[in-house]
C-alpha positions in Angstrom: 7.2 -0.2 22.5 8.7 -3.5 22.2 5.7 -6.5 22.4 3.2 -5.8 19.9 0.8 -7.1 17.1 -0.1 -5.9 14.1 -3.0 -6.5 12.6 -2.8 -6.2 8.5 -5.5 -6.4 6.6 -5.3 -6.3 2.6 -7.6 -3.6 1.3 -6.9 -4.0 -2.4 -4.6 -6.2 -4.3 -4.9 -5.0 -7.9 -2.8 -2.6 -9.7 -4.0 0.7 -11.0 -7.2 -0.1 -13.0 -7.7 -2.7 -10.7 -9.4 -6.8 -11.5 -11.4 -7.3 -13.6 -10.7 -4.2 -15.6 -13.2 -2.5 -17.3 -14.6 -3.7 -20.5 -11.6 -6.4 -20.7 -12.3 -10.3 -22.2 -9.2 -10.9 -20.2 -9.9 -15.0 -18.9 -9.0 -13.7 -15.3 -12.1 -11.2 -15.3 -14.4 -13.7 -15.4 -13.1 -15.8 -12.6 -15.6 -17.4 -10.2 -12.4 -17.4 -7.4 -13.2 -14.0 -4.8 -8.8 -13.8 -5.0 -8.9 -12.8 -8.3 -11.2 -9.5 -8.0 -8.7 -7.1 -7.1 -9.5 -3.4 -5.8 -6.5 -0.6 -6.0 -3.8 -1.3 -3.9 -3.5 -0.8 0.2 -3.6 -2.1 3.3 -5.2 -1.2 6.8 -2.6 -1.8 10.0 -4.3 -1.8 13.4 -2.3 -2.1 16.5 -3.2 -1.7 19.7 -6.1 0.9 19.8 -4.9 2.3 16.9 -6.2 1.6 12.9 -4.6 3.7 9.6 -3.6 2.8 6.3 -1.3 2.7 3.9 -2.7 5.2 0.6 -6.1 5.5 0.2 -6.8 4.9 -3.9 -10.4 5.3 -5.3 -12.1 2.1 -3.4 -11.5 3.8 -0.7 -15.0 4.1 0.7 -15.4 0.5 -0.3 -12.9 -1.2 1.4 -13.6 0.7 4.9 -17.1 -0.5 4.5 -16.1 -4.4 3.5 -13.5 -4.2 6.5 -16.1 -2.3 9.3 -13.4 0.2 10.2 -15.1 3.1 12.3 -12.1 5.0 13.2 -8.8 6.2 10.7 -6.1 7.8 13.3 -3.6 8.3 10.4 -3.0 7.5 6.6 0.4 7.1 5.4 1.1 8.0 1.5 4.0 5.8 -0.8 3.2 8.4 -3.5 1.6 10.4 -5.6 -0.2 8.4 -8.1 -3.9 8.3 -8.7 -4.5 4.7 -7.4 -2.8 5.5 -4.3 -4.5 8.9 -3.2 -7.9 9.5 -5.0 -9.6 8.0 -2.0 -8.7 10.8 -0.1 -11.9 13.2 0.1 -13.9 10.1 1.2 -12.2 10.0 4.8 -14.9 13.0 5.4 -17.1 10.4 7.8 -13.6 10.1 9.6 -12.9 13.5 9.8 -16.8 14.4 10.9 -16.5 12.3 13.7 -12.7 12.5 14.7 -11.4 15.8 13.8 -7.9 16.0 11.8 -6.3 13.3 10.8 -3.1 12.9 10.6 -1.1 11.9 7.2 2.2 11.6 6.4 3.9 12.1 3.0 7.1 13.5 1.2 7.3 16.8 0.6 6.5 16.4 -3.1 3.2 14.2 -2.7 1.6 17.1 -0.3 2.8 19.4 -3.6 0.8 16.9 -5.8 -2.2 16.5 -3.6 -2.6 20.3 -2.9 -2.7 20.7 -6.9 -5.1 18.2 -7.2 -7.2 18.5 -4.6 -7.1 22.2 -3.7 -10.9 22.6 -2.4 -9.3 20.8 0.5 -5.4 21.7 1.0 -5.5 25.4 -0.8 -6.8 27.7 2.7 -8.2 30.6 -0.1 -10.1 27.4 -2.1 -11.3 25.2 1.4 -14.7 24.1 0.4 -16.9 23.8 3.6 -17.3 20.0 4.3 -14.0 19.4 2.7 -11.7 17.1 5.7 -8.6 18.4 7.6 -5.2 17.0 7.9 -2.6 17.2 10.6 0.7 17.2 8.0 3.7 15.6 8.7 6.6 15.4 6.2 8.7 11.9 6.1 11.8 11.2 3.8 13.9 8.2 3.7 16.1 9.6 5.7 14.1 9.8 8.8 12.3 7.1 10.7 9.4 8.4 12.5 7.0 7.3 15.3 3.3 6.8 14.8 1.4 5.4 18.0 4.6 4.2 20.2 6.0 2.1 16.7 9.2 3.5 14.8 8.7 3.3 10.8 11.0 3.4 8.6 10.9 4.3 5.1 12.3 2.2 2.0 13.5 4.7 -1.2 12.2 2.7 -4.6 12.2 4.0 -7.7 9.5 3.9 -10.3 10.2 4.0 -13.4 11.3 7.8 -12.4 9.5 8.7 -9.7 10.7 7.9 -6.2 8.5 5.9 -4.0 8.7 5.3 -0.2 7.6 1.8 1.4 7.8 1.3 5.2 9.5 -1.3 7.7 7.8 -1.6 10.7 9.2 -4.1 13.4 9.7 -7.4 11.4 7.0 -6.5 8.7 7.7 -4.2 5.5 5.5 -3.0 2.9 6.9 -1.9 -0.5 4.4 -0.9 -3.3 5.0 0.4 -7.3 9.1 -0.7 -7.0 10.7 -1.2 -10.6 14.1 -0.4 -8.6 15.7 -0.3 -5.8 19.5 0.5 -4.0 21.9 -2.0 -2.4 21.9 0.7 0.6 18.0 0.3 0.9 17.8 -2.8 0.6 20.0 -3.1 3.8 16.9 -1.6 5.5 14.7 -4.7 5.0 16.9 -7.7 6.1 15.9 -10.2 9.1 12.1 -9.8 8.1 9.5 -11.8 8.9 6.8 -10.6 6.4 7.3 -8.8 2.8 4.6 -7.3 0.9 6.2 -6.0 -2.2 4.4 -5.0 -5.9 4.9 -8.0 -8.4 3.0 -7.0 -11.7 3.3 -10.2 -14.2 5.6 -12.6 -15.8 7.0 -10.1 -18.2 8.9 -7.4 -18.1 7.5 -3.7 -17.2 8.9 -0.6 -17.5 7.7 0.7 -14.2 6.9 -2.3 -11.5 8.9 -5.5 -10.8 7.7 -8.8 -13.0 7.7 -11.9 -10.5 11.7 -13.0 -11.7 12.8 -9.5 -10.4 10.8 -9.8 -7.5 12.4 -13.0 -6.3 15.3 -11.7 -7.0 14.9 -9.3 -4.3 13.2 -12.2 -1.9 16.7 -13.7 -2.3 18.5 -11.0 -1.5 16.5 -10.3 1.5 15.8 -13.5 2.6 12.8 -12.6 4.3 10.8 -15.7 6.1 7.6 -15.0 4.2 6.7 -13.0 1.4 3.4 -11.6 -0.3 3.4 -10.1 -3.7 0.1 -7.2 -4.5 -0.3 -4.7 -7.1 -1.0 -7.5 -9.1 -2.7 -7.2 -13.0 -4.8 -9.8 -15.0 -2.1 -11.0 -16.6 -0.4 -12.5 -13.3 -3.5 -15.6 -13.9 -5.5 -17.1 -12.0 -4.3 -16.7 -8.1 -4.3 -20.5 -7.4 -2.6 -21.1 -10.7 0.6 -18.6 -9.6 0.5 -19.9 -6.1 1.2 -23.2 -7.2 4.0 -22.1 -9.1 5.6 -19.9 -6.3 8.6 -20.9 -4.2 7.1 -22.5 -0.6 7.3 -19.3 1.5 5.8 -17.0 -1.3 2.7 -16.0 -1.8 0.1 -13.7 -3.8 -2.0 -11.6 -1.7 -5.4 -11.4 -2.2 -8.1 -8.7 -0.8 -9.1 -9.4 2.2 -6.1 -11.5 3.9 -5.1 -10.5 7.7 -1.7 -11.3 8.4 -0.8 -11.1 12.5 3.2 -9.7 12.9 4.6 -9.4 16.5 
């Protein structure tokens, strides 16, 4: 399908523990701004007839009620990691109404999740109640076809683990990246819209700081970027916005983006 609009809509911004984090005296917590309260990081895409998301983390059930979203027809997973899967037992009023639903994951994220979460991926351990899923195994090898649109996935690493992001059309979504190849980064030129992890101003040993974050926007030379998977320590949202370069921005939970 060539002519089509996506509909993005930020589900969470924050990194893993979220803003404000628990307990913390962290200035940013006790912001009166709604763009700095952060839930785990993901977005819903809806095109067309068609609404799923990209990882489901533990405000799962949260952000579909904030956002109104009655139907899930797939869920996409970057990885493994708690704050990007732990969401997943609360697509049950989904599956209830639906049936399966279709995710679709590397090989070694289905490993994880049927470890995890074996009451609902283990056949001799299915827990009555427990939701269904139609799996399909992606790589960055492979682009692959959800509703009429061709994705393709983006190979990051972080810190050790691999990590897949996702081009689709002239929009690309890259979460937890600390590194990634020349030969990947090939993927992502002549965008119109970025979405890519920027933790803080200094340096971390698994996600991009905001200097190697535009370094990549450079590289790329997308039109617009969006930076998520943000912590506390970013600041204030308005604060880092005004420091940005024109055509980049921080996310912030809630914001719909339109991509043709």
């Amino acid at each position: 399908i060539d002519l089509y609009v996506l509909k993005i809509t930020f589900l969470g911004t924050g990194t893993s523990q979220g803003i404000p984090v628990i307990g913390s005296d962290h200035p940013v917590s006790f912001s009166k701004d709604p763009c700095d309260k952060r839930l785990r990081s993901s977005i819903l895409i809806e095109y067309d007839s068609f609404s799923f998301v990209i990882d489901c983390g533990p405000d799962f059930r949260q952000q579909m009620l904030r956002t109104n979203c009655k139907k899930l027809d797939a869920i996409i997973f970057t990885h493994e990691h708690a704050d990007h899967t732990t969401g997943i037992d609360d697509v049950r009023p989904f599956f209830f109404r639906q049936g399966k639903i279709p995710i679709y994951l590397h090989e070694r994220v289905l490993e994880s999740l049927h470890e995890r979460f074996a009451y609902i991926f283990d056949p001799k351990q299915k827990y009555p109640g427990a939701p269904d899923f139609d799996v399909n195994l992606i790589n960055k090898e492979n682009d692959f076809e959800l509703f009429g649109l061709n994705i393709t996935p983006i190979e990051s690493v972080h810190l050790r683990l691999p990590v897949l992001g996702f081009r689709i059309g002239n929009f690309a979504y890259l979460t937890d990246v600390k590194t990634i190849s020349e030969t990947e980064l090939e993927k992502l030129k002549e965008l119109d819209i970025l979405v890519i992890n920027s933790l803080r101003y200094e340096s971390h040993p698994s996600h991009l700081n905001v200097e190697e974050a535009l370094d990549i926007v450079n590289f790329i030379k997308p039109k617009n970027t969006y930076f998520t998977h943000i912590s506390h320590n970013m600041g204030f949202h308005k604060e880092v916005c005004d420091k940005l370069p024109e055509s980049v921005n921080l996310a912030y939970d809630g914001l719909v983006l339109e991509v043709n």
